[in-house]
C-alpha positions as CSV (number, residue, x, y, z in Angstrom):
1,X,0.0,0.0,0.0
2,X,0.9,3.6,-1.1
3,X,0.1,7.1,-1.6
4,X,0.6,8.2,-4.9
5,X,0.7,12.4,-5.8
6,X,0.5,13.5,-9.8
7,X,2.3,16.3,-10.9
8,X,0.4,19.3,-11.7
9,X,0.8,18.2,-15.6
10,X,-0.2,14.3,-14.2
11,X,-3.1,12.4,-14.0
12,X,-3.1,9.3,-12.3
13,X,-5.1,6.5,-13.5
14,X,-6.3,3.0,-11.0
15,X,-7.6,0.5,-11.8
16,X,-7.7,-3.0,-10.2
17,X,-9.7,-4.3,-7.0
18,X,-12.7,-2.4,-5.7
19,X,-12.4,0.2,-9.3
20,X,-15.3,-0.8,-10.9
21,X,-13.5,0.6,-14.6
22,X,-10.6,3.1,-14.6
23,X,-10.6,6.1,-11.8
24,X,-8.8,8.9,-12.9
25,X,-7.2,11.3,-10.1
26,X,-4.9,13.3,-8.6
27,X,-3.4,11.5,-5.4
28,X,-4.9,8.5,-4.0
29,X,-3.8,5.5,-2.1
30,X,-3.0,2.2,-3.8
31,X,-4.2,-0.9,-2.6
32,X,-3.1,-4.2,-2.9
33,X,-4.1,-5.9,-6.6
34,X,-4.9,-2.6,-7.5
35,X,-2.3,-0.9,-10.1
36,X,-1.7,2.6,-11.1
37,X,-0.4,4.5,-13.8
38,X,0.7,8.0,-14.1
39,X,0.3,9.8,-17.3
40,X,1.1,13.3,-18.8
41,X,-1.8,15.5,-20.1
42,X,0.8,18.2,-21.4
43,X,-0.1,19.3,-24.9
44,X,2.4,18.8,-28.0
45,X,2.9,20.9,-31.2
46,X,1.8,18.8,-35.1
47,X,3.8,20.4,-37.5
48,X,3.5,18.6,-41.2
49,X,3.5,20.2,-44.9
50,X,0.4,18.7,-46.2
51,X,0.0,17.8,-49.9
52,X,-3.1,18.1,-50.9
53,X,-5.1,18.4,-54.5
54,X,-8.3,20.6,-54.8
55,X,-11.4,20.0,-56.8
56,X,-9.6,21.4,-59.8
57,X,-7.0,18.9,-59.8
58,X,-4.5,21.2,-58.9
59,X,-2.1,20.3,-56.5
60,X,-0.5,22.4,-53.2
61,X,1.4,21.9,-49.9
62,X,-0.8,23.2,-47.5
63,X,1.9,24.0,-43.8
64,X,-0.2,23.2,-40.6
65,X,0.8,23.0,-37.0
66,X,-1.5,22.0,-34.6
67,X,-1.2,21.7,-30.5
68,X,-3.1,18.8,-29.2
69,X,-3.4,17.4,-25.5
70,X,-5.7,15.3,-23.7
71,X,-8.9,17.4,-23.2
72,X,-9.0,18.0,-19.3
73,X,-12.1,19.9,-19.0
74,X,-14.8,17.4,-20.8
75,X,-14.9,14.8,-17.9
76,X,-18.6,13.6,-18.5
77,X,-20.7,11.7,-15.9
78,X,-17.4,11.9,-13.9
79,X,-17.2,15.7,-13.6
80,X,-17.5,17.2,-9.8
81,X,-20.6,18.8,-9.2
82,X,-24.2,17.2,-8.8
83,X,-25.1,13.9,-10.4
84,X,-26.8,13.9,-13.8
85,X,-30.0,11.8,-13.5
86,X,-29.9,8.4,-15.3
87,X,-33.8,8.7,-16.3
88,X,-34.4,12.4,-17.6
89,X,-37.8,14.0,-16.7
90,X,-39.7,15.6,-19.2
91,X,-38.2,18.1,-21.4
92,X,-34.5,17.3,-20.0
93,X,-32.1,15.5,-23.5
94,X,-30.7,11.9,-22.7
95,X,-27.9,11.3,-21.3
96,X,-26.1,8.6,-23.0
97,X,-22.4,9.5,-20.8
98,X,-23.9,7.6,-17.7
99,X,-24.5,4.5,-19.6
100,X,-21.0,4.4,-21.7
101,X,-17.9,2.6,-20.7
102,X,-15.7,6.0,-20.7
103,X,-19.0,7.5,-19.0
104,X,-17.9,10.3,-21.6
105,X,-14.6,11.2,-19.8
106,X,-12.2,12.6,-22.1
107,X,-9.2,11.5,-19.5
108,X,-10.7,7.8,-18.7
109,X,-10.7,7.5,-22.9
110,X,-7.2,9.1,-23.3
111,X,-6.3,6.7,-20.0
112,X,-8.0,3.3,-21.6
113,X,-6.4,4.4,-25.4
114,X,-3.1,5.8,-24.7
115,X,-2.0,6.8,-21.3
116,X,-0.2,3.2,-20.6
117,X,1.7,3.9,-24.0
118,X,2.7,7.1,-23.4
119,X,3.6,6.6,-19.7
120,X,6.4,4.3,-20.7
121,X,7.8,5.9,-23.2
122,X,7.0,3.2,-25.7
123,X,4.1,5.2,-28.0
124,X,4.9,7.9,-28.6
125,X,5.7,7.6,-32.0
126,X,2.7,5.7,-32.2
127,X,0.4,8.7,-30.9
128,X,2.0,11.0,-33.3
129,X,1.2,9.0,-35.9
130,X,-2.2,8.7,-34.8
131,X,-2.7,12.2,-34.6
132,X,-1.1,13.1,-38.0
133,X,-3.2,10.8,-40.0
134,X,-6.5,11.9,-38.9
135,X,-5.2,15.1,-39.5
136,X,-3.9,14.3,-42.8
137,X,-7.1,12.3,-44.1
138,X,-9.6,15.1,-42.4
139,X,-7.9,17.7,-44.4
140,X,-7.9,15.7,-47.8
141,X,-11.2,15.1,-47.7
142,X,-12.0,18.9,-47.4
143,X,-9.5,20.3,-49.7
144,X,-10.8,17.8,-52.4
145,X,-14.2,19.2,-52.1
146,X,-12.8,22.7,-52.2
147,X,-11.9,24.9,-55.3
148,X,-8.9,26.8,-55.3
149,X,-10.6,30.3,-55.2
150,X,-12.9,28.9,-52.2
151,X,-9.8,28.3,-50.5
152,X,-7.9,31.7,-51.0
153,X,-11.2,33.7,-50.5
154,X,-12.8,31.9,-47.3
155,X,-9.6,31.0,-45.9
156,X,-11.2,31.6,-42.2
157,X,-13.9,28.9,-42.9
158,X,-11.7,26.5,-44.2
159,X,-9.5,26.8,-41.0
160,X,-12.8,26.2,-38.9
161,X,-14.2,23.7,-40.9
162,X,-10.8,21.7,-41.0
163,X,-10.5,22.6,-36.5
164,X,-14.3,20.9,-36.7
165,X,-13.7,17.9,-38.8
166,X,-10.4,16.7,-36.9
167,X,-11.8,17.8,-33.7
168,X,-14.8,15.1,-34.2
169,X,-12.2,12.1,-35.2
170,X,-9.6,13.3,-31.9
171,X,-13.0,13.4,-29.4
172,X,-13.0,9.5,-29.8
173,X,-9.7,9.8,-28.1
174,X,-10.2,11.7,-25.4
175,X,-7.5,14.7,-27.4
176,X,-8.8,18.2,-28.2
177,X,-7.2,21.0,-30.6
178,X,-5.9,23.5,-28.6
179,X,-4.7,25.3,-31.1
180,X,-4.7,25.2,-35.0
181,X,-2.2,27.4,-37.6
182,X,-2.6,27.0,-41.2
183,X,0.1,28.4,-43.2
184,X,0.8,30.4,-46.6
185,X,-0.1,27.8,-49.5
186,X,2.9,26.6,-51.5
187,X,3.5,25.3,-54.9
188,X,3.9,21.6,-54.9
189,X,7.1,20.3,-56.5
190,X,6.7,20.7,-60.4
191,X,3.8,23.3,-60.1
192,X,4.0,27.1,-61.3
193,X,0.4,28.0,-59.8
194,X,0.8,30.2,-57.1
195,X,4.1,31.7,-58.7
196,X,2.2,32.4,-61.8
197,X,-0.5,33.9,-59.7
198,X,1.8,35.9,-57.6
199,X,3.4,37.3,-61.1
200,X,0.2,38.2,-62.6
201,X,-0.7,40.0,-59.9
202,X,2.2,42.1,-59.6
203,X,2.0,43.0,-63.2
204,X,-1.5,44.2,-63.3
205,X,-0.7,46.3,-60.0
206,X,2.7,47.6,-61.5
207,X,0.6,48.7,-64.6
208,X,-2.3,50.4,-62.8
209,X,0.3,51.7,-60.7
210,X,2.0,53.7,-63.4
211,X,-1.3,54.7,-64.8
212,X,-2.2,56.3,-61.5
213,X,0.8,57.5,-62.0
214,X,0.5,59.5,-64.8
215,X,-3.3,60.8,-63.9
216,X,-1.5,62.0,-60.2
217,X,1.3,63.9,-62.5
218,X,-1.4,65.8,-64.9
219,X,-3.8,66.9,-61.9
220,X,-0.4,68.1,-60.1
221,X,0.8,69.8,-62.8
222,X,-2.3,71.9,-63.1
223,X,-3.2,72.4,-59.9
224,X,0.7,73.2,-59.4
225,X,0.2,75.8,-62.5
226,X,-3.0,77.4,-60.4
227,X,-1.4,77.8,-56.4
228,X,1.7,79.1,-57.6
229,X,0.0,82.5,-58.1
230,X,-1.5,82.2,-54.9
231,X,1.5,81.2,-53.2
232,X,3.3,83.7,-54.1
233,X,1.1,86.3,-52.9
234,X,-0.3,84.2,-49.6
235,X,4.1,84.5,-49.1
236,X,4.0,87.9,-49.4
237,X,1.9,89.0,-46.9
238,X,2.8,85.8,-44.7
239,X,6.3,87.7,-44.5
240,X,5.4,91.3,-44.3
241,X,3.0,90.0,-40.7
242,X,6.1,87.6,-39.5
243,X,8.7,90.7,-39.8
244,X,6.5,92.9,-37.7
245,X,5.6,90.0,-35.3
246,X,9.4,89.2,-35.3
247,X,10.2,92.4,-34.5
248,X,7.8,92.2,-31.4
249,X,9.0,89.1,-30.4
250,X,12.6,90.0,-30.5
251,X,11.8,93.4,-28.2
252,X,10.1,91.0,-25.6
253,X,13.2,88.2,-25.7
254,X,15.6,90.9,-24.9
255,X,13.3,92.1,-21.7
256,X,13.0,88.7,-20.7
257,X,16.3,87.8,-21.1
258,X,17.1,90.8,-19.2
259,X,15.1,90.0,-16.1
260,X,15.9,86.4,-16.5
261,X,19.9,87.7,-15.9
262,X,18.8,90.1,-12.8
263,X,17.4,86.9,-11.0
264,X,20.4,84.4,-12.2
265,X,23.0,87.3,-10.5
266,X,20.5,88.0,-7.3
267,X,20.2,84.4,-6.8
268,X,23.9,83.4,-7.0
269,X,24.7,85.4,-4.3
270,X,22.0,84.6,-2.6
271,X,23.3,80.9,-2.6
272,X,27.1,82.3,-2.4
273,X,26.4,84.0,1.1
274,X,24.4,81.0,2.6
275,X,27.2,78.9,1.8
276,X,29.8,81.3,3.0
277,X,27.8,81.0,6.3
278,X,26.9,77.6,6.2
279,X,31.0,77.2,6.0
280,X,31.6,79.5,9.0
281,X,28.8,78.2,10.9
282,X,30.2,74.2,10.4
283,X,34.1,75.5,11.4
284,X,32.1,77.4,14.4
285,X,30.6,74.5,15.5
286,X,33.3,72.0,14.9
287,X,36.1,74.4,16.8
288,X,33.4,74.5,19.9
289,X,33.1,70.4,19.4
290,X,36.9,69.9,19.6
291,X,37.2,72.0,22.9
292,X,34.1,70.6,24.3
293,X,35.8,67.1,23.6
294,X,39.1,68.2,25.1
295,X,37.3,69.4,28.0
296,X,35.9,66.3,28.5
297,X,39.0,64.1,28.1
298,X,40.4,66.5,30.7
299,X,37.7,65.9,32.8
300,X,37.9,62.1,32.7
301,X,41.6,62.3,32.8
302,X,41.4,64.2,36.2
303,X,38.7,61.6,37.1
304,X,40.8,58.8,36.4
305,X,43.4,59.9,38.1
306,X,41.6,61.4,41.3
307,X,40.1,57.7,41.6
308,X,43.4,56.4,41.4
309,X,44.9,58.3,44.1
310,X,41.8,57.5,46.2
311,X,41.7,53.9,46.0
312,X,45.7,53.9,46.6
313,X,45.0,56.3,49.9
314,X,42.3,54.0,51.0
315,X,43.9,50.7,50.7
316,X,47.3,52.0,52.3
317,X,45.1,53.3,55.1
318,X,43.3,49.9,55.8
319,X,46.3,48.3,55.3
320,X,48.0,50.7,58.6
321,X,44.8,49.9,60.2
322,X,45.0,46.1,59.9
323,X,48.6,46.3,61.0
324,X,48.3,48.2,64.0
325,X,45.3,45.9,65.0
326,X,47.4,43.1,64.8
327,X,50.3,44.8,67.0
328,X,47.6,45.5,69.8
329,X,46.7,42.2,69.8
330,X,50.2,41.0,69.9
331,X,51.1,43.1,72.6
332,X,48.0,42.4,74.7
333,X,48.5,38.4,74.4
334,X,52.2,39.1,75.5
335,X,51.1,41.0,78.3
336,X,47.8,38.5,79.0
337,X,51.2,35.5,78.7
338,X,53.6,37.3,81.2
339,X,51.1,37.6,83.6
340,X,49.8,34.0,83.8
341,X,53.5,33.1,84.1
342,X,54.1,36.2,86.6
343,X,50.4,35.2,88.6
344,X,51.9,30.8,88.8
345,X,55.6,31.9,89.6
346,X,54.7,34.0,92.7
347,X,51.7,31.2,93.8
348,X,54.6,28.4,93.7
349,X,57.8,30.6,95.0
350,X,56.0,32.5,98.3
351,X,53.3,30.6,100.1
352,X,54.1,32.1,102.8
353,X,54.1,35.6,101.6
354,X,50.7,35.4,100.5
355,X,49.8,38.7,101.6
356,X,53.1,40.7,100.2
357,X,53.0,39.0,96.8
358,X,49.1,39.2,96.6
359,X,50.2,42.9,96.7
360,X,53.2,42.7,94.3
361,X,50.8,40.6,91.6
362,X,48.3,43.3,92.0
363,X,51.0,46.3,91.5
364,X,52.7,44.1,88.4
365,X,49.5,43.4,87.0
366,X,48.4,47.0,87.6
367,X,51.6,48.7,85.9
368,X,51.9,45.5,83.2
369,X,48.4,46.9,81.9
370,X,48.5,50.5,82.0
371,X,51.7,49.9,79.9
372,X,49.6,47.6,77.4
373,X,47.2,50.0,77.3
374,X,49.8,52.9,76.7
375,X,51.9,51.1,73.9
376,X,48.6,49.9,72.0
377,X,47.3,53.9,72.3
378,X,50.4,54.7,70.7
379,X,49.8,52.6,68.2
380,X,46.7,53.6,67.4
381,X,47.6,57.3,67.9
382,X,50.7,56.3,65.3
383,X,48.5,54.5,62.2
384,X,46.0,57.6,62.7
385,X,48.5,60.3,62.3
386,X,49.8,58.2,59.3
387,X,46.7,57.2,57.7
388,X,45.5,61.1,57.7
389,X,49.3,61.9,56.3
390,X,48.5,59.6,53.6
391,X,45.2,61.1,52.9
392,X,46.6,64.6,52.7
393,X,49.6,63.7,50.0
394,X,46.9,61.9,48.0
395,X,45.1,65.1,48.0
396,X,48.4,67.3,47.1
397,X,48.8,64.6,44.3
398,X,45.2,65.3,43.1
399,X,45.4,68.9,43.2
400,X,48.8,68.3,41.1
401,X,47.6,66.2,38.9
402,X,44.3,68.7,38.4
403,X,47.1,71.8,37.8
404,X,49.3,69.6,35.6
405,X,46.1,68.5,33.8
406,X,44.9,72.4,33.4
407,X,48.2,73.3,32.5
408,X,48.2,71.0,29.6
409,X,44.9,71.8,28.3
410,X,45.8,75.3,28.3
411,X,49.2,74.5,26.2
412,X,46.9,72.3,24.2
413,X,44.9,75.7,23.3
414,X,48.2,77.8,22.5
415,X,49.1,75.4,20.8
416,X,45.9,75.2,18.4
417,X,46.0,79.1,18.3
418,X,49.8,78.8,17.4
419,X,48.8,76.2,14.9
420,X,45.9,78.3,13.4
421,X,48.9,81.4,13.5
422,X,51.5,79.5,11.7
423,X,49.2,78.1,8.6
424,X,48.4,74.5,10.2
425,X,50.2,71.9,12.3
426,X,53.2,71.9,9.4
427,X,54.0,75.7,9.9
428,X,53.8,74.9,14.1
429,X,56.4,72.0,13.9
430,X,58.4,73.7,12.0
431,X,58.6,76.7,14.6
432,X,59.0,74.0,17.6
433,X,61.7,72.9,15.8
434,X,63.5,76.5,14.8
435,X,62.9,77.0,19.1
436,X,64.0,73.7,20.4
437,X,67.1,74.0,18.1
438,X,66.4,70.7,16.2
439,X,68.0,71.9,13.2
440,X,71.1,72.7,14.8
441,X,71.2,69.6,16.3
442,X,70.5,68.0,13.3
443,X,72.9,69.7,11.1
444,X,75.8,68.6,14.2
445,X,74.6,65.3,14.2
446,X,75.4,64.8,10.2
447,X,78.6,66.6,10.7
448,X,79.8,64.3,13.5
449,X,79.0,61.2,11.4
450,X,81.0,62.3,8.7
451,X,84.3,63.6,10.2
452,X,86.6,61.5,10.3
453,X,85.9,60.1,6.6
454,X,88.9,59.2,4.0
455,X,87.5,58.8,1.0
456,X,89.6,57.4,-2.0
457,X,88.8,59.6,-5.1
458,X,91.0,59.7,-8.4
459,X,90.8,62.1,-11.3
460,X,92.8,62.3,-14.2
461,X,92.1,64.1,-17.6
462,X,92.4,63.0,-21.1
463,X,92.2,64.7,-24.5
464,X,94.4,67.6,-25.2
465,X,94.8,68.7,-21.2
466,X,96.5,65.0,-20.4
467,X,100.0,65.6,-20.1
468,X,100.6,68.2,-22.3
469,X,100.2,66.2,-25.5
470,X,98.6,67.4,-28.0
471,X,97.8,70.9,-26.2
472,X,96.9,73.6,-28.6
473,X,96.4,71.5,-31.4
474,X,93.1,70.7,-33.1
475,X,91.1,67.6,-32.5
476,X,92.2,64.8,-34.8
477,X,90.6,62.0,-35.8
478,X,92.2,59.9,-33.7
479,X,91.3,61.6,-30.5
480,X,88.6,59.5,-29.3
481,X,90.6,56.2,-29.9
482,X,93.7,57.6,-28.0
483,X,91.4,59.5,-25.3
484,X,90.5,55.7,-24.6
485,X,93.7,54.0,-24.3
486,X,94.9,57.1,-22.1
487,X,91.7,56.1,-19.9
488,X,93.1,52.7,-18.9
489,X,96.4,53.1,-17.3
490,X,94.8,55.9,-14.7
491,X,91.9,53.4,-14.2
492,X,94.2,50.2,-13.5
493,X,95.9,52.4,-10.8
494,X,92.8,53.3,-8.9
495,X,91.6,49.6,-9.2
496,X,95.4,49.0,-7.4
497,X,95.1,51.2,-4.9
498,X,92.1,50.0,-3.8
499,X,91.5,46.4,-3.4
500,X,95.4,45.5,-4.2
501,X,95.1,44.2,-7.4
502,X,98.1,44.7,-10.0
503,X,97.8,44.0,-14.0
504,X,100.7,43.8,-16.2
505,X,101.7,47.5,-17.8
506,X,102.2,45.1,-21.3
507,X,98.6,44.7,-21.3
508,X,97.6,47.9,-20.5
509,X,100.0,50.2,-20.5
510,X,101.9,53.0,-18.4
511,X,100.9,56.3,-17.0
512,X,103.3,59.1,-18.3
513,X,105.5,60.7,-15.3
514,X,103.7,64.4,-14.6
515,X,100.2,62.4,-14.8
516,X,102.1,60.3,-12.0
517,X,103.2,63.0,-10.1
518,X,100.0,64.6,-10.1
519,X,97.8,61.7,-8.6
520,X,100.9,61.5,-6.3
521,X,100.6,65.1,-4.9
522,X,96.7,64.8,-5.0
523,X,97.2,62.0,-3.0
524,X,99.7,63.1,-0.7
525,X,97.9,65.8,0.7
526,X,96.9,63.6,4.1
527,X,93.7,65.7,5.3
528,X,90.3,64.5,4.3
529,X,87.6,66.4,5.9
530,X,89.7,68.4,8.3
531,X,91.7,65.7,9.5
């Protein structure tokens, strides 16, 4: 047992034990030795190119596409609603759907035809060509009994009475035409008819055309002959009325478009003056923002720190306060200890003495308590003296802390007027720095990491100023290749002098002796930097 559901393009169809024929549904539960099948009521599109042949023996293709489905709506003796009556009264027509086998449901003849077919993808084919050959036959049959001119001129009634003959066959199935196109007629292959139709009736329009033609061109042509007096003179005074009315216009434009310039200028600076004080009223608002917020971060700051000091005063003072409690106590349980010892000692030493050390317990225990009591007052006396100290520095530390704090909020507001002064925080940093001698500092600072430094720098000429050769001559063509070759020996030399490295003078020759005596003297000097 199961409960079946259709889709909403599904019918299901039971049959089986306790269905008397086929029930046709949307869910319902299946029973044991019953069976169901689920089929699609979804329409499908016909398309075929009919050839047909009409009463005159002419023959055509004739382009239809239909869309045919099972017919949903047409469910007979089995539609929901009140039961038709099996015996009509008087006056009422038969009703033969009660007595049939498909009780004149389209669905339960669609379902008993062609659902189990369709449902496993096995007929389809077949179906189509079901459909397609009553459509084929029913539209034979009518063409044949149809002229060629009946068709062109009462094409809408050839399309109805071809929907009404293949409706009747498809009813037997349980289908319905839901839609039905017919086409443009075509020549069949090896007829000229509609070609020779189309042809002659271009030529007969292209002729009457032209006639028209020419009758259009003699009435226009006359009538052309008779306005263009008329027009001319209808221009005249048409022009004469537009100068003056021109004129008038043009008089008004110019006030207008001096009025319209008065309002543009009164209304610009209208709009420039409310944002000019829109602008001051925003840097108003945001200066008086800022100190407000620095007011409050000074306030919170003092706060804090006022808390701070508070909390540190009151723990130190609880801690003094615990402490001297506990040196009380430890002094009184000292004293309470030496006189239970002092109390035994003088009960076990002098019996006999009772009287005269009854009066020496009672002066000991008299003096051993009044110093308790003095040493514990002391105490006290002490941890109030430095629990109120404490209290006082807290409160010179808060009153600090509250002049440091105003002291910095009021640098903070020279320092924003000094900002403001100088053109922005740029121009201010760049006077803290001129005061607090920064640049000085900085300029000693890079000459202190420099002294002391030997750089290694070589220079040597070539050309006409190396050596004297060649000196007030003129430039040869060879300069450039001897300018090179003079390069080399100088640059070997420096590469010697500093890493260490010495070439052969074969390979690149020798320096001449004043160019060595110059890099000798240059080098000679022994002071780099001041040194």
């Amino acid at each position: 047992m199961s409960y079946k559901i259709a889709a909403p393009d599904e019918y299901l169809a039971i049959t089986g034990m306790n269905v008397k024929n086929v029930q046709i549904t949307k869910t319902a539960w299946v029973w044991p030795f019953q069976r169901c099948t689920r089929f699609s009521v979804q329409p499908h599109d016909y398309a075929m190119n009919l050839q047909a042949m009409t009463k005159e023996k002419l023959q055509f293709l004739l382009p239809v596409v239909f869309t045919i489905g099972p017919d949903v709506n047409s469910r007979g003796a089995n539609a929901r609603g009140p039961k038709p009556r099996e015996t009509p009264q008087e006056g009422e027509p038969a009703n033969n759907d009660a007595h049939s086998e498909d009780r004149g449901d389209a669905l339960m003849k669609y379902a008993m035809l062609l659902a189990d077919s369709t449902a496993q993808n096995k007929g389809a084919q077949y179906l189509e060509n079901i459909v397609k050959g009553i459509i084929e036959g029913e539209t034979r049959v009518l063409v044949s009994s149809m002229t060629m001119e009946e068709i062109f001129t009462e094409r809408e009634e050839f399309k109805r009475r071809i929907f009404r003959n293949i409706q009747g066959e498809l009813d037997q199935f349980g289908l319905k035409i839901y839609n039905a196109n017919v086409k443009e007629l075509k020549d069949a292959a090896g007829s000229t008819y509609f070609q020779s139709l189309s042809q002659k009736a271009h030529e007969g329009a292209t002729n009457q055309a032209r006639i028209d033609v020419a009758e259009a061109q003699l009435r226009g042509n006359v009538g052309e002959a008779e306005r263009h007096g008329q027009q001319e003179r209808s221009i005249a005074k048409i022009n004469a009325e537009t100068a003056v009315q021109k004129t008038d216009r043009d008089v008004e434009r110019a006030t207008a478009e001096a009025n319209l310039a008065t309002q543009k200028t009164v209304l610009s600076r209208d709009v420039d003056i409310a944002r000019i004080q829109a602008t001051r009223a925003t840097e108003s608002r945001d200066e008086d923002l800022k100190k407000e917020v620095q007011v409050k971060r000074a306030a919170a700051e003092l706060e804090r720190l006022r808390a701070v000091d508070v909390v540190k005063a009151a723990i130190a003072r609880e801690s003094k306060q615990q402490a001297a409690d506990a040196k009380a106590y430890e002094v009184e349980a000292e004293a309470r200890a030496n006189f239970e010892k002092s109390t035994k000692a003088t009960d076990a030493s002098a019996y006999k003495t009772k009287i005269e050390a009854d009066t020496q317990a009672a002066a000991d225990y008299n003096r051993t308590t009044k110093s308790t009591d003095a040493a514990a007052y002391k105490t006290k006396m002490d941890a109030d003296a430095w629990s109120h100290a404490t209290i006082k520095n807290a409160e010179a530390n808060l009153q600090k802390k509250l002049k440091e704090a105003e002291g910095i909020a009021a640098m903070a507001d020279a320092y924003a007027k000094m900002s403001n002064a100088f053109g922005g925080p740029q121009g201010l940093l760049q006077y803290m720095m001129i005061e607090k001698g920064t640049y000085v500092e900085l300029a000693k600072a890079n000459a202190t990491a420099v002294n002391g430094m030997q750089p290694k720098i070589s220079v040597w000429n070539t050309g006409s100023e190396a050596g004297g050769q060649g000196a007030g001559q003129g430039q040869d063509t060879a300069a450039t290749m001897r300018n090179v070759y003079q390069l080399l020996p100088p640059l070997m030399s420096t590469i010697h002098d500093q890493t260490g490295i010495t070439l052969p003078e074969w390979q690149f020759g020798r320096m001449s002796n004043n160019e060595v005596e110059r890099r000798d003297r240059f080098h000679g000097d022994g002071k780099v930097n001041g040194k």
